[in-house]
C-alpha positions as CSV (number, residue, x, y, z in Angstrom):
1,X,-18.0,-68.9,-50.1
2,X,-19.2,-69.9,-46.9
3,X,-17.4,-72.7,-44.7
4,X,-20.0,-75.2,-44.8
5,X,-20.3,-74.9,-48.3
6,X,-16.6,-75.4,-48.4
7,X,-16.9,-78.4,-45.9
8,X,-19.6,-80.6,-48.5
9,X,-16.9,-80.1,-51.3
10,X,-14.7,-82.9,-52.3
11,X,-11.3,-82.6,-52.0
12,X,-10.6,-82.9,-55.7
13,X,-13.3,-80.0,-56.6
14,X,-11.5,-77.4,-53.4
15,X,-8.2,-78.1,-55.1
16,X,-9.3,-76.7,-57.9
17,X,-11.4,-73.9,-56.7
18,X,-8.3,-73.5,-54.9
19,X,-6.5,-73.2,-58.1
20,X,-8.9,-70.5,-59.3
21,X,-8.8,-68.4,-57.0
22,X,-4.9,-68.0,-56.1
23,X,-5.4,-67.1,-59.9
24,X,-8.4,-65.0,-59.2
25,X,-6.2,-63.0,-57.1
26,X,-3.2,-62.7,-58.9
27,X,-5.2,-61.2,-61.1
28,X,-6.9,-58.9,-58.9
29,X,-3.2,-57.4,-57.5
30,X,-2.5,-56.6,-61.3
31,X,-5.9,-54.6,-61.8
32,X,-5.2,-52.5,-58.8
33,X,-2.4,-51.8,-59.5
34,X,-3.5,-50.6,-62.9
35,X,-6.3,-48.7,-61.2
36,X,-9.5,-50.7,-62.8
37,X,-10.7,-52.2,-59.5
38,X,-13.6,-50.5,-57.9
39,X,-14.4,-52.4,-55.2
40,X,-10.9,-53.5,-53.6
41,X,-13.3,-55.5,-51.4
42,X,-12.9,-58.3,-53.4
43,X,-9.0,-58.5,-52.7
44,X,-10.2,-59.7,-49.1
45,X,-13.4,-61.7,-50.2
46,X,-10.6,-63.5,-52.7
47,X,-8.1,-64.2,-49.9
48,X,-10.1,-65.5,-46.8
49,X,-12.1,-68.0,-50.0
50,X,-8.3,-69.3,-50.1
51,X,-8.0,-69.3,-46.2
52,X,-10.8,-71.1,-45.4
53,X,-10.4,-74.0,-48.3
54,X,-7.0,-74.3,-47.2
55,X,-7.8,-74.9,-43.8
56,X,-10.5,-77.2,-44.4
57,X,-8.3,-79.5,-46.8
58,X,-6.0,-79.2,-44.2
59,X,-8.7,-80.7,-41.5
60,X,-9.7,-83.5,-43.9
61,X,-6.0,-84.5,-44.2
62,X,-5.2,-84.9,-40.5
63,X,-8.5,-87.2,-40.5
């Protein structure tokens, strides 16, 4: 997900993308460790998704 895209969001709709994908990537720490992730790729796609929402709702708050 790409920081504009993030930026036309809501607030109410990146909260629960946000949501999602802390889930998202709970769930990908249990499949690695389990071995059934191929592309651990993912893990970091998954965590910088969560960065850049969190900065942006962050942004929209000091506003």
């Amino acid at each position: 997900m790409k920081a504009k895209e993030v930026r036309e969001k809501k607030s109410e709709e990146l909260k629960t993308i946000l949501q999602e994908k802390r889930i998202e990537l709970c769930q990908l720490r249990f499949d690695i460790k389990a071995n059934q992730v191929q592309n651990h790729q993912q893990l970091k796609t998954v965590k910088r998704d969560i960065a850049r929402i969190e900065t942006i709702l962050k942004e929209s708050k000091e506003q």
